[in-house]
Every structure is written in structure tokens, then in C-alpha cells.
mmCIF file as gemmi writes it, N, C-alpha and C atoms, coordinates in Angstrom:
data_model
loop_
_atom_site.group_PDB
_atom_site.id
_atom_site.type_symbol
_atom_site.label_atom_id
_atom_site.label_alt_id
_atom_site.label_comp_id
_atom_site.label_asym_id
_atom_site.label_entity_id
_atom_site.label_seq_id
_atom_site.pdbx_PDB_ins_code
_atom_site.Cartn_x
_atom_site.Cartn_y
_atom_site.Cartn_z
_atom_site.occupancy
_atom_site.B_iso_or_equiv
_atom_site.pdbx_formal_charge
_atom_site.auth_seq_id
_atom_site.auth_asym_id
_atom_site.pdbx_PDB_model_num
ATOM 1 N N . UNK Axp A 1 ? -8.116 33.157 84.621 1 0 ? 1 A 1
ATOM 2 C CA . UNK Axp A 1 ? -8.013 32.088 85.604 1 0 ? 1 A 1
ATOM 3 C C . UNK Axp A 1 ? -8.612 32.565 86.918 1 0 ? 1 A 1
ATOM 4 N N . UNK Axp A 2 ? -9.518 31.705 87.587 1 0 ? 2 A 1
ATOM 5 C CA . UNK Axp A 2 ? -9.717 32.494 88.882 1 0 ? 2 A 1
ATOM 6 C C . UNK Axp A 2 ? -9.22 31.82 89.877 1 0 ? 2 A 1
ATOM 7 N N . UNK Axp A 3 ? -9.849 31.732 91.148 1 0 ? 3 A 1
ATOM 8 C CA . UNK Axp A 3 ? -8.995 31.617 92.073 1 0 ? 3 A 1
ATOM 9 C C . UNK Axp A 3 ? -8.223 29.975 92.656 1 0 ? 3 A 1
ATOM 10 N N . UNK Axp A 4 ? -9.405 29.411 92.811 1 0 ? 4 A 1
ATOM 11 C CA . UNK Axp A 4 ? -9.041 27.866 92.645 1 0 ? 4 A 1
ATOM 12 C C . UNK Axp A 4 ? -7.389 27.618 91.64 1 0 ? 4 A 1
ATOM 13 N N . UNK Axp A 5 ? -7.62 27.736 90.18 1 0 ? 5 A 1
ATOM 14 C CA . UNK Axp A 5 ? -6.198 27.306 89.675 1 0 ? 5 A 1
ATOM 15 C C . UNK Axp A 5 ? -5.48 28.076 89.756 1 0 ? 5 A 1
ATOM 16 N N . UNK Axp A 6 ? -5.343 29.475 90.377 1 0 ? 6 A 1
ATOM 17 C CA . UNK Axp A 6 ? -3.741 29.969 90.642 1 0 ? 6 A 1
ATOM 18 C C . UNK Axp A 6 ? -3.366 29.656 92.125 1 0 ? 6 A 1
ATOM 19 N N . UNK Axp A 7 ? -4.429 28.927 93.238 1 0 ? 7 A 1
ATOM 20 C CA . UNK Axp A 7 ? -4.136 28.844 94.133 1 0 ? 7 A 1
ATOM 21 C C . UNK Axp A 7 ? -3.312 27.35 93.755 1 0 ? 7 A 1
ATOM 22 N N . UNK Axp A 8 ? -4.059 26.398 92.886 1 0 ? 8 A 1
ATOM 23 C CA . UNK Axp A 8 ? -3.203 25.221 92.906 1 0 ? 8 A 1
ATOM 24 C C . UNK Axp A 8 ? -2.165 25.143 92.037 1 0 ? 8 A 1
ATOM 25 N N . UNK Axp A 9 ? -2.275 26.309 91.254 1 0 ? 9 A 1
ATOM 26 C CA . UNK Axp A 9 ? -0.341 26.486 90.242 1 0 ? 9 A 1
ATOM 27 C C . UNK Axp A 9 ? 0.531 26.988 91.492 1 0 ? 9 A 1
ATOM 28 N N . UNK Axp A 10 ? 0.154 27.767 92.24 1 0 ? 10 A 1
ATOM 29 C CA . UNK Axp A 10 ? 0.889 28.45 93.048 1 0 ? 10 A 1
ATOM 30 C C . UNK Axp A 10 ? 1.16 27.016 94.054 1 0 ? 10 A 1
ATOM 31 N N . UNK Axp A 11 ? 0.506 26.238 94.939 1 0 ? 11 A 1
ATOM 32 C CA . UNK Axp A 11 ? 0.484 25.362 95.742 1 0 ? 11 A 1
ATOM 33 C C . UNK Axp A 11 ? 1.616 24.469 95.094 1 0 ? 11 A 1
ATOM 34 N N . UNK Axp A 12 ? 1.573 24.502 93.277 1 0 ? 12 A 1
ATOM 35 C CA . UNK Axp A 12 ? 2.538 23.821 92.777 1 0 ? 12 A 1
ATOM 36 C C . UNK Axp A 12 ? 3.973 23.485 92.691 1 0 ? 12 A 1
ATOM 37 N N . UNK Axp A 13 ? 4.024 24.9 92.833 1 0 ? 13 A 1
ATOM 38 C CA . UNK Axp A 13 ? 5.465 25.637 93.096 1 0 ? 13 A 1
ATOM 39 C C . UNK Axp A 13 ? 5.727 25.501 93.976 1 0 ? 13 A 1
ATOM 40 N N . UNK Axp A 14 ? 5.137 25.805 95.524 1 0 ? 14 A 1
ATOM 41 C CA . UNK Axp A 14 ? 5.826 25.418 96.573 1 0 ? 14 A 1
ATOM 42 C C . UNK Axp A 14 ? 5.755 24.094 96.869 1 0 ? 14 A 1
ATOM 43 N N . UNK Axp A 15 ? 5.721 23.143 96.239 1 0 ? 15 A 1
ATOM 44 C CA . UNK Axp A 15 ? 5.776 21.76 96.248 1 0 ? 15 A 1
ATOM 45 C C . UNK Axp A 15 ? 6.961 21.499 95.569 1 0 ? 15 A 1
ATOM 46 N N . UNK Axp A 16 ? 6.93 22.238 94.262 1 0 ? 16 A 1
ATOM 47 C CA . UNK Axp A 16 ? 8.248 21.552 93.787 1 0 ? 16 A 1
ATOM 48 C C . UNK Axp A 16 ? 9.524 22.18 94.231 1 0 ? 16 A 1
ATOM 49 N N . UNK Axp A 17 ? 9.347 23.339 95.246 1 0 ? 17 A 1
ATOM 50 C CA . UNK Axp A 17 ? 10.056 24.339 96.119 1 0 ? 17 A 1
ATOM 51 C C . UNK Axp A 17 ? 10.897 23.093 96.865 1 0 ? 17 A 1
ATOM 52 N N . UNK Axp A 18 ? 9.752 21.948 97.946 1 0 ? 18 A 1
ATOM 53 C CA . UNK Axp A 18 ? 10.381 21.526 99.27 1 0 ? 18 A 1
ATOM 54 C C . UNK Axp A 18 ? 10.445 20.11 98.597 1 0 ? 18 A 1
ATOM 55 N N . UNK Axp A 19 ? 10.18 19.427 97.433 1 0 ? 19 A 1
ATOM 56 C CA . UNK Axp A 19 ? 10.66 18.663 96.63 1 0 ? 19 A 1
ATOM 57 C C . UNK Axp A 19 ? 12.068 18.874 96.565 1 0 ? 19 A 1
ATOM 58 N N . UNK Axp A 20 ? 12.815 19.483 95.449 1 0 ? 20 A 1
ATOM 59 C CA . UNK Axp A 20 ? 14.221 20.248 95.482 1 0 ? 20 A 1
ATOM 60 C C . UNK Axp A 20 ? 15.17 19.967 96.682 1 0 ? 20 A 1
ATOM 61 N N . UNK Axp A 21 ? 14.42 20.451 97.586 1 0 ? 21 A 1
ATOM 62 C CA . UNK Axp A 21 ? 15.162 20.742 99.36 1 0 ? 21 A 1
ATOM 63 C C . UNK Axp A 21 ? 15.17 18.78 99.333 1 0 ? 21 A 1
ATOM 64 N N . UNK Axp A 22 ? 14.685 18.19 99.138 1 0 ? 22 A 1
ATOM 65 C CA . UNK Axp A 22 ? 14.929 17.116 99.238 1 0 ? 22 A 1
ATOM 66 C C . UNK Axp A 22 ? 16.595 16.152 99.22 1 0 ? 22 A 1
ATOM 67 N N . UNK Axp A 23 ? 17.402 16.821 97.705 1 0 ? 23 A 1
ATOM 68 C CA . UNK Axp A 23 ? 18.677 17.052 97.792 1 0 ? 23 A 1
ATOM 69 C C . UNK Axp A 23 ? 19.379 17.063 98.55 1 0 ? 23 A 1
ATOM 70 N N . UNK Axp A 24 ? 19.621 18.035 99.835 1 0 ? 24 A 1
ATOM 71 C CA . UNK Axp A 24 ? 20.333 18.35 101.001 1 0 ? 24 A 1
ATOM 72 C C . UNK Axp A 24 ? 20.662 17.308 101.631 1 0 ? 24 A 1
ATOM 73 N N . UNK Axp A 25 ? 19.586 16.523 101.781 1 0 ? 25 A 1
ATOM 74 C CA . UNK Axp A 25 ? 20.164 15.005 102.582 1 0 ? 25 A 1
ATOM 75 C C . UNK Axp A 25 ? 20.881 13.916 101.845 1 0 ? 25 A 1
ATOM 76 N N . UNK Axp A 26 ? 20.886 13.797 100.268 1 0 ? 26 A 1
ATOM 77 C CA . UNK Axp A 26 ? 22.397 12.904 99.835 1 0 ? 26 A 1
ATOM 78 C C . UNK Axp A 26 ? 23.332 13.957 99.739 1 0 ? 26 A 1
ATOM 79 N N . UNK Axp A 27 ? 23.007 15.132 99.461 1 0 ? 27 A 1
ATOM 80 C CA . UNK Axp A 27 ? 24.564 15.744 99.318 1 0 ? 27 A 1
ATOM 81 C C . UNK Axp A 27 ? 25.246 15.558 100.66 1 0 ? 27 A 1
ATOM 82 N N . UNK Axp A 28 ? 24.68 15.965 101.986 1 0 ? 28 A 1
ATOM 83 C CA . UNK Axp A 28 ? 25.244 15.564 103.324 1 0 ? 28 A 1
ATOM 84 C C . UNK Axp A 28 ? 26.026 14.141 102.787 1 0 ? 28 A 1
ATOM 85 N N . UNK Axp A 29 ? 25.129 13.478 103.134 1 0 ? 29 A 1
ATOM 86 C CA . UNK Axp A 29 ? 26.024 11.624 103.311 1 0 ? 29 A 1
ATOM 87 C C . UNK Axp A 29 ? 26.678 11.338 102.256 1 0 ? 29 A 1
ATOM 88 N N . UNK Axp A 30 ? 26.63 11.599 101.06 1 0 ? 30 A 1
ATOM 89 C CA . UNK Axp A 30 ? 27.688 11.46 100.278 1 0 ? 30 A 1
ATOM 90 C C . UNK Axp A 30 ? 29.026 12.127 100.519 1 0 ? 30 A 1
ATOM 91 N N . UNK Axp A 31 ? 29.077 13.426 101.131 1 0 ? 31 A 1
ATOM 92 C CA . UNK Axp A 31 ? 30.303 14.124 101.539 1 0 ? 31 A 1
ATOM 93 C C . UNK Axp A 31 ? 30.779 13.196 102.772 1 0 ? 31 A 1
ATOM 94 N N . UNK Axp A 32 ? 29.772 13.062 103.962 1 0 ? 32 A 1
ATOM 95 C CA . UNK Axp A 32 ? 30.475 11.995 104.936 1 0 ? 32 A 1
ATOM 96 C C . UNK Axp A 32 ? 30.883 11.047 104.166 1 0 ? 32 A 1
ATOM 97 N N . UNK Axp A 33 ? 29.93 9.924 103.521 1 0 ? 33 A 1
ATOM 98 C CA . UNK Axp A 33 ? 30.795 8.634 103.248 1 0 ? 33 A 1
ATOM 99 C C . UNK Axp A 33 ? 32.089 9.115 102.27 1 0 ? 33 A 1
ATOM 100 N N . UNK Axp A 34 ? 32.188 10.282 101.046 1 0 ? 34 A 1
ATOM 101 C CA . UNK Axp A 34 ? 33.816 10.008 101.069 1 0 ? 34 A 1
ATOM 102 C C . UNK Axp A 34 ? 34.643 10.145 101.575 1 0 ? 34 A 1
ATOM 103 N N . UNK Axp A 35 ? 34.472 11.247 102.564 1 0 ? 35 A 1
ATOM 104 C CA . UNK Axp A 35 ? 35.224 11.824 104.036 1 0 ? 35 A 1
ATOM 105 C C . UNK Axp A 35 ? 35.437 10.175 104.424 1 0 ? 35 A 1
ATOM 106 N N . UNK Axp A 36 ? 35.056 9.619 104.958 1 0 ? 36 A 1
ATOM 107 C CA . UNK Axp A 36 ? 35.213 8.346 105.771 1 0 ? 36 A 1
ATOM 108 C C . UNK Axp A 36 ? 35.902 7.319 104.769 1 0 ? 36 A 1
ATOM 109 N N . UNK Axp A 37 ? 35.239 7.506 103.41 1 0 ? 37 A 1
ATOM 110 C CA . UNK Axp A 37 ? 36.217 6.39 102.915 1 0 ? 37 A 1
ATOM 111 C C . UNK Axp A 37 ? 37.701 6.734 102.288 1 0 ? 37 A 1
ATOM 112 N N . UNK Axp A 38 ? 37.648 8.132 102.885 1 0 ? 38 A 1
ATOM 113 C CA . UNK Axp A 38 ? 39.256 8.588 102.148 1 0 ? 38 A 1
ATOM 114 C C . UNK Axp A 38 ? 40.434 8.585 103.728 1 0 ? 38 A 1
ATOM 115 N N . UNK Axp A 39 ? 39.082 8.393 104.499 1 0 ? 39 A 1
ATOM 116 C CA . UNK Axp A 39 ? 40.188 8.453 105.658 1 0 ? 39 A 1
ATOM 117 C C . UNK Axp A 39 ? 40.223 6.833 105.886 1 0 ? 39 A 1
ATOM 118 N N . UNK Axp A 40 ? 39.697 5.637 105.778 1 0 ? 40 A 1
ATOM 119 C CA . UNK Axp A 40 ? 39.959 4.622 105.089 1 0 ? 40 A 1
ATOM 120 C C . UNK Axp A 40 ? 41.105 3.985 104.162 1 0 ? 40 A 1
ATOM 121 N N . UNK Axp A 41 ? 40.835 4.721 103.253 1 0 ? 41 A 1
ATOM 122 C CA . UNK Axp A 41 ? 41.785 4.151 102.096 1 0 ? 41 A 1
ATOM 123 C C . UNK Axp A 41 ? 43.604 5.151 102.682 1 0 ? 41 A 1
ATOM 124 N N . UNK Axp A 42 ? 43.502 6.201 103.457 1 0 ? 42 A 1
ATOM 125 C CA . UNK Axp A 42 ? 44.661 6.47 104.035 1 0 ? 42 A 1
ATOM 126 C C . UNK Axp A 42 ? 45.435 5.827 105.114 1 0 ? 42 A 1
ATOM 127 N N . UNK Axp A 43 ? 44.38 4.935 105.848 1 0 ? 43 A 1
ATOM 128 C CA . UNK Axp A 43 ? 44.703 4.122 107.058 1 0 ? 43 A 1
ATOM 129 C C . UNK Axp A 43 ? 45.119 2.443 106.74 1 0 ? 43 A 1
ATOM 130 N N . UNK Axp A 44 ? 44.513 1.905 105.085 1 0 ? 44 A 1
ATOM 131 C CA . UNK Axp A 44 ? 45.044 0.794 104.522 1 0 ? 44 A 1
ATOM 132 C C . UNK Axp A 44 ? 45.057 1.265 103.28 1 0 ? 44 A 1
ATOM 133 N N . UNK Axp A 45 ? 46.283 1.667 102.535 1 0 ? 45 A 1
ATOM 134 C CA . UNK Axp A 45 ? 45.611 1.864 101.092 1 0 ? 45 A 1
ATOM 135 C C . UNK Axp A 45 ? 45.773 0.588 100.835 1 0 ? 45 A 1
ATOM 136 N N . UNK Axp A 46 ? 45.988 -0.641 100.897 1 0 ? 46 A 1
ATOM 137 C CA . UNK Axp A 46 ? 45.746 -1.909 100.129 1 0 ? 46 A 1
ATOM 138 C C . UNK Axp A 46 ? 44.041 -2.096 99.898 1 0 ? 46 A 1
ATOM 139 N N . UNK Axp A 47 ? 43.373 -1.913 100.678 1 0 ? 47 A 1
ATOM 140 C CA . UNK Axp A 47 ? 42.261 -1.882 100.428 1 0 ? 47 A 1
ATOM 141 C C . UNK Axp A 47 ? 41.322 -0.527 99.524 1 0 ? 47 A 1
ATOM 142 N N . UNK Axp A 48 ? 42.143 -0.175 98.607 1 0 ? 48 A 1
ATOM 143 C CA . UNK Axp A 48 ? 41.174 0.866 98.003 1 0 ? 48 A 1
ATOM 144 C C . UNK Axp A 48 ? 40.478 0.708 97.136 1 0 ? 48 A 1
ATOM 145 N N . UNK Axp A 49 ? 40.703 -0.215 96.539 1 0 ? 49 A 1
ATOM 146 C CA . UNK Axp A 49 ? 39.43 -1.189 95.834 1 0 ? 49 A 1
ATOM 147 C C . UNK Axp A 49 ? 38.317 -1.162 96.176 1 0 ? 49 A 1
ATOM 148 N N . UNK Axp A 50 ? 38.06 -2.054 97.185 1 0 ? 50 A 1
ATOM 149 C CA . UNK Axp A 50 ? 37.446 -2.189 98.366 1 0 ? 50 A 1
ATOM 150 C C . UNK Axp A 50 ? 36.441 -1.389 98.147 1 0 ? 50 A 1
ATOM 151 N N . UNK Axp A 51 ? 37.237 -0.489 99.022 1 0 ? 51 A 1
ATOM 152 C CA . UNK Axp A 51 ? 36.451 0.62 100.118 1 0 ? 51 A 1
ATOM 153 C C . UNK Axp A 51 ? 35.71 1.478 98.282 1 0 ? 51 A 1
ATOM 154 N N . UNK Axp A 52 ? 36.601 1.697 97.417 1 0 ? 52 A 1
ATOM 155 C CA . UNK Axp A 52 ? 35.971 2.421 96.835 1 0 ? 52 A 1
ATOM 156 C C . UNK Axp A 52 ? 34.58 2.189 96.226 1 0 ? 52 A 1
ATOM 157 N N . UNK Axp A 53 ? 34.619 0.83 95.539 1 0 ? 53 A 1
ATOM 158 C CA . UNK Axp A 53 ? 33.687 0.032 95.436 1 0 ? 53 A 1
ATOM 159 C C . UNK Axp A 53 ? 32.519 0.339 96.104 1 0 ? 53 A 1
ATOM 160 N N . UNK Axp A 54 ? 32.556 0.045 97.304 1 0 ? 54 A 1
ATOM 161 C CA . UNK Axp A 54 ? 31.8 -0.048 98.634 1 0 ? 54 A 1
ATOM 162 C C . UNK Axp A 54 ? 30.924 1.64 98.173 1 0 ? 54 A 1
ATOM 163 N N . UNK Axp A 55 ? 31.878 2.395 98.716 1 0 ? 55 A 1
ATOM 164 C CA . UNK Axp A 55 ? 31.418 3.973 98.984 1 0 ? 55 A 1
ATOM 165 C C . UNK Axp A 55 ? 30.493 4.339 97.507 1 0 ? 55 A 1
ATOM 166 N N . UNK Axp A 56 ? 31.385 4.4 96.215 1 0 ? 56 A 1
ATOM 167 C CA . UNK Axp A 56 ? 30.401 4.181 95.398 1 0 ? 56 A 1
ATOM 168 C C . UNK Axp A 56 ? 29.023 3.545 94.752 1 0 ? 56 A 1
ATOM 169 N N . UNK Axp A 57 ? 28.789 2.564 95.075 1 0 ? 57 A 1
ATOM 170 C CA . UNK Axp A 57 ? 27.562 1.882 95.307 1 0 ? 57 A 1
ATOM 171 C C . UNK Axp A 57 ? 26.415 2.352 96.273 1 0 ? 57 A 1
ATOM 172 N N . UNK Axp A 58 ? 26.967 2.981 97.801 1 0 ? 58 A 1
ATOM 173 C CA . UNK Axp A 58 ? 26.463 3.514 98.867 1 0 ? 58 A 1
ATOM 174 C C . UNK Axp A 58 ? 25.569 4.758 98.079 1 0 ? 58 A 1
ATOM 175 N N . UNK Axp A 59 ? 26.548 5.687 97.21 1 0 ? 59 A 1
ATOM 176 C CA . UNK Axp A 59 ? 26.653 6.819 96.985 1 0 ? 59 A 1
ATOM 177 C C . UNK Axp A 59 ? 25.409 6.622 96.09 1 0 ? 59 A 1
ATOM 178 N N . UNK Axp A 60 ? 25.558 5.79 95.028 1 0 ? 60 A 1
ATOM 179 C CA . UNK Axp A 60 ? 24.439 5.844 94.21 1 0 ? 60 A 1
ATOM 180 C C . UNK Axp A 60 ? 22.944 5.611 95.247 1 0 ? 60 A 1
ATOM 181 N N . UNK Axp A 61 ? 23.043 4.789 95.953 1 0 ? 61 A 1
ATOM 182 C CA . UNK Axp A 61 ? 22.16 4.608 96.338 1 0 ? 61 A 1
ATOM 183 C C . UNK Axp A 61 ? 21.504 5.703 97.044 1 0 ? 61 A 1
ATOM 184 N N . UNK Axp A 62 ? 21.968 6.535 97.651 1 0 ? 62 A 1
ATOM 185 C CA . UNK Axp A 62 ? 21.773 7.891 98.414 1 0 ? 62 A 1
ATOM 186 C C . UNK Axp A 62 ? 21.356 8.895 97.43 1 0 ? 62 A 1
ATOM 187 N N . UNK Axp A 63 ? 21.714 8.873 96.12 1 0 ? 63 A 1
ATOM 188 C CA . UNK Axp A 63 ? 21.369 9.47 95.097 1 0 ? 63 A 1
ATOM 189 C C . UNK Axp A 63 ? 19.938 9.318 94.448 1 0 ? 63 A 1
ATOM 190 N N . UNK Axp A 64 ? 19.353 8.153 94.732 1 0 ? 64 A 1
ATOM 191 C CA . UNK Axp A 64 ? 18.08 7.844 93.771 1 0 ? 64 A 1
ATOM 192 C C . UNK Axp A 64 ? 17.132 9.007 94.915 1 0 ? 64 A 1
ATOM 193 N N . UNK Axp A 65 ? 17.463 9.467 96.256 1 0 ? 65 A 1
ATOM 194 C CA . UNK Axp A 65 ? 16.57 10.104 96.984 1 0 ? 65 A 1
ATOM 195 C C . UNK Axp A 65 ? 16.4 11.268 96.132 1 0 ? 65 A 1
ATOM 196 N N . UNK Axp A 66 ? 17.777 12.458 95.955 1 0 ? 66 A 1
ATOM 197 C CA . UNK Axp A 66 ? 17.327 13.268 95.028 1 0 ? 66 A 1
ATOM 198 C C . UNK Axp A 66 ? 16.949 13.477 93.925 1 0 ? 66 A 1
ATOM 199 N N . UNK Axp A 67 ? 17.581 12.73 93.014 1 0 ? 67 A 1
ATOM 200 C CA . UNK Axp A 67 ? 16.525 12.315 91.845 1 0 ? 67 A 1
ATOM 201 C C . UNK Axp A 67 ? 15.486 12.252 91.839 1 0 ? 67 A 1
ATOM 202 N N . UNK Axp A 68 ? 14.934 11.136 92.85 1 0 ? 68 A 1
ATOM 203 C CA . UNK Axp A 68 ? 13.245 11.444 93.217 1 0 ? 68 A 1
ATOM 204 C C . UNK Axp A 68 ? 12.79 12.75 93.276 1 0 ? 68 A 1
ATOM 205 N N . UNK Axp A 69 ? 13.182 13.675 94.467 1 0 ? 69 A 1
ATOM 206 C CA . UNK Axp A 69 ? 12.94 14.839 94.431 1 0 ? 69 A 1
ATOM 207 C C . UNK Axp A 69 ? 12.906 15.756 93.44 1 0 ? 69 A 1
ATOM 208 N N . UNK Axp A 70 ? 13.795 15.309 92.365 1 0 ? 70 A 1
ATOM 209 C CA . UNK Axp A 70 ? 13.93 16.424 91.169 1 0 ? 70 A 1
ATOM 210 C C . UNK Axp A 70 ? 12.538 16.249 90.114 1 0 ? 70 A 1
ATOM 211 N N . UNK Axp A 71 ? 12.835 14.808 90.045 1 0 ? 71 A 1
ATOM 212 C CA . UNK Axp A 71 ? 11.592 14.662 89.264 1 0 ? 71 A 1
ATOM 213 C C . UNK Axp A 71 ? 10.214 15.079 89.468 1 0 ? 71 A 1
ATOM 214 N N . UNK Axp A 72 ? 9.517 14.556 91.107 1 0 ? 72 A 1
ATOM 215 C CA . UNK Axp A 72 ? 8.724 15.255 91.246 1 0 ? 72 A 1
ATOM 216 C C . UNK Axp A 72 ? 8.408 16.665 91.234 1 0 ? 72 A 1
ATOM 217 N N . UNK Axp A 73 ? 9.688 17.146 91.637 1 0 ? 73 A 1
ATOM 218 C CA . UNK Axp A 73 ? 9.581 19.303 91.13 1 0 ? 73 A 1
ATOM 219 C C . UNK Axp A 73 ? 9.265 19.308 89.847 1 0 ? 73 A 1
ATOM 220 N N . UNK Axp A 74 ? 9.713 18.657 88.354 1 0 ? 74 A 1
ATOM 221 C CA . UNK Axp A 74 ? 9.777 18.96 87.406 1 0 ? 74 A 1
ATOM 222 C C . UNK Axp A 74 ? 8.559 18.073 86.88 1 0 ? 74 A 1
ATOM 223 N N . UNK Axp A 75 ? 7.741 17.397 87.454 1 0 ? 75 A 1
ATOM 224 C CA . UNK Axp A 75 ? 6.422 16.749 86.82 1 0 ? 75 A 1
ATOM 225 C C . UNK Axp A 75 ? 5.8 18.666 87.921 1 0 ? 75 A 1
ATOM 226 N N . UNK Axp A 76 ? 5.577 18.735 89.084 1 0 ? 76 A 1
ATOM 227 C CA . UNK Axp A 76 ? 4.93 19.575 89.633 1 0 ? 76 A 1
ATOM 228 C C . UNK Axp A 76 ? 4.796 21.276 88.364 1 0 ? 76 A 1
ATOM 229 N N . UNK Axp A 77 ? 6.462 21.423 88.343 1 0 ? 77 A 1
ATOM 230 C CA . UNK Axp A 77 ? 6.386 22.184 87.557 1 0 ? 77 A 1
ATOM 231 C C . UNK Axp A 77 ? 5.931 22.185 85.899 1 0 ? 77 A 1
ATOM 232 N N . UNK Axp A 78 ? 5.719 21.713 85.313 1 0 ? 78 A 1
ATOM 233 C CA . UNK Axp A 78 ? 5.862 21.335 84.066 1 0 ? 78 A 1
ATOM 234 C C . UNK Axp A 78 ? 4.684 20.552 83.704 1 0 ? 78 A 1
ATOM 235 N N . UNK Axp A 79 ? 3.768 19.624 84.004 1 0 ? 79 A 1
ATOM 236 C CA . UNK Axp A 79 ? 2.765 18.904 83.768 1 0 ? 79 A 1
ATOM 237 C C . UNK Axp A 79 ? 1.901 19.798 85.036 1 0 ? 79 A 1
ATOM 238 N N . UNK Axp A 80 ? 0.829 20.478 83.969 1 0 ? 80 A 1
ATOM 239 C CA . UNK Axp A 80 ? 0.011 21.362 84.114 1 0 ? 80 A 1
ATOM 240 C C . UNK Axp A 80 ? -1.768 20.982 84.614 1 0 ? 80 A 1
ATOM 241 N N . UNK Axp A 81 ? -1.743 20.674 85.54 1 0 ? 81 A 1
ATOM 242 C CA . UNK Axp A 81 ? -3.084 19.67 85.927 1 0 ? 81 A 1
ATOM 243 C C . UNK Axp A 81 ? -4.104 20.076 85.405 1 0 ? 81 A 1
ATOM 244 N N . UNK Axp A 82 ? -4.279 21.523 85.067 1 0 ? 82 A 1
ATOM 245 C CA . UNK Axp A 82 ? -6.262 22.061 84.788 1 0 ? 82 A 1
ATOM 246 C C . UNK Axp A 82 ? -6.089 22.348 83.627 1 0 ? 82 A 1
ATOM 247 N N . UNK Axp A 83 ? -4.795 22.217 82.838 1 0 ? 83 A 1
ATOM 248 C CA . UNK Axp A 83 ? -5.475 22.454 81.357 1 0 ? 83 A 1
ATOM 249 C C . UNK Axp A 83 ? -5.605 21.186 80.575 1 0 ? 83 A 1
């Protein structure tokens, strides 16, 4: 291999490196929103339905970000462009 494709396998990796890092930001807001909705459901528990409902739906949604991220690491890593 010369230099061109280990520079872009290598370029690969650190792509699917700061892909990954992508994660960090739903794990954050998912820990706030249950933090918030547990201090919620302690301040009315009649509403824990509700709120749980609510927070879960939020949660998924905050989730499709890292997913994204994973996937693209694992097409980066794994689907091999020059061969």
C-alpha cells in the first residue's frame, strides 16, 4: 500500500474516532432530563405517567444523535473505500 491509502485508512480512523465522541452529548441530556423528571415525579407523583412518558420519548429522541454517530464510525471503520 503506499502512501495515499494508509493516509486515507488512517484519516478513517480518526473519523470514526470523533464520530464515537459524538455520544457524549445524549448521554449528558439524557442524565439531565431524568434528573429533572425524577425530581418531577417527586414534587407530584400523580403525574408520573405523564412526566414519564414525556422524558422517554425526549430520551429516544436524543438517542438517534448517537446512533448516528456509531454508525458512521462503523461504515468508516469497516467499509473499506480502495479495495
Amino acid at each position: 500500500m503506499d502512501f495515499n491509502q494508509n493516509f486515507i485508512l488512517g484519516c478513517s480512523a480518526i473519523g470514526a474516532g470523533l464520530a464515537v465522541i459524538a455520544g457524549i452529548g445524549p448521554g449528558i441530556g439524557q442524565g439531565i432530563a431524568a434528573g429533572h423528571a425524577a425530581a418531577a415525579v417527586g414534587r407530584n407523583p400523580g403525574a408520573q405517567g405523564k412526566v414519564m412518558s414525556t422524558m422517554l420519548l425526549g430520551q429516544a429522541v436524543a438517542e438517534t444523535t448517537g446512533l448516528y454517530g456509531l454508525l458512521i464510525a462503523i461504515l468508516l471503520l469497516f467499509v473499506k473505500p480502495l479495495t
